[in-house]
Structures are given as C-alpha cells and as structure tokens.
C-alpha positions, -999 to 999 in steps of 0.1 A, spaced: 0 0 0 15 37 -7 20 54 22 6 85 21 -16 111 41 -51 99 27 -81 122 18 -118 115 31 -125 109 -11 -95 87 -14 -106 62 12 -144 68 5 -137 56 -29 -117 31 -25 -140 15 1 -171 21 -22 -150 2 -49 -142 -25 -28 -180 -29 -19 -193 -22 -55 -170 -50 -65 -186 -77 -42 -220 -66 -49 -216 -71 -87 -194 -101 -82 -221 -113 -57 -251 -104 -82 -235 -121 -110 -228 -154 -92 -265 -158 -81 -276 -148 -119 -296 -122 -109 -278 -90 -124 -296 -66 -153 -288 -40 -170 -294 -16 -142 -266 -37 -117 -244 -30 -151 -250 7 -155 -248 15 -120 -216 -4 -111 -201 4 -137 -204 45 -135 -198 40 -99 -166 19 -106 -152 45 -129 -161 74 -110 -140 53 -80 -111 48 -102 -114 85 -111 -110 97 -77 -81 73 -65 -62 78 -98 -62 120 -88 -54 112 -52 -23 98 -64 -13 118 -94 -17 148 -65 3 132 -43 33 124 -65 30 159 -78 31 173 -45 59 150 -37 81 161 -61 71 203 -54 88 194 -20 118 178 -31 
C-alpha cells in the first residue's frame, strides 16, 4: 500500500469500490444482475477509479514540489 496522508475521497472511494465490486461479483454469481446492476456499477466503478487515480497523481505531484 503507498504510504501516504489519505483524503476522506480517497478512502471513501476506494471502500465504495471494494463494496461495489462484491456486490456485482455477488449479483453475478447468483444470476440475478440486469442492466441496471451493469449501469450503475459500472459509473460508480469508474467514477472510484477517477478519484483514486487523482489522489495519487496529487500526491506524487506534491511529492516532487517538496523535493
């Protein structure tokens, strides 16, 4: 894991990803997903990866202004 001062967002999302994962993963398994379980996890996955992909891009760029 990077170790790094995390933002509320960052671990919000990264959490929400985590849980958005198993519920698709657990929809899927039991047959029961539709196109609504696809839409919704997937904007809500990318939107996740979004937000954890600028978290870090911040933090290396703010790394490197200190150095």
């Amino acid at each position: 894991m990077i170790c790094m001062k995390q933002s509320f967002w960052f671990s919000a999302s990264l959490l929400v990803l985590i849980w958005t994962i198993y519920y698709y993963a657990k929809r899927t398994t039991g047959g029961v997903t539709n196109t609504l379980d696809n839409v919704v996890c997937g904007i809500v996955g990318l939107v996740c990866i979004f937000i954890i992909f600028f978290n870090i891009v911040r933090y290396i760029k703010n790394k490197q202004n200190k150095n």
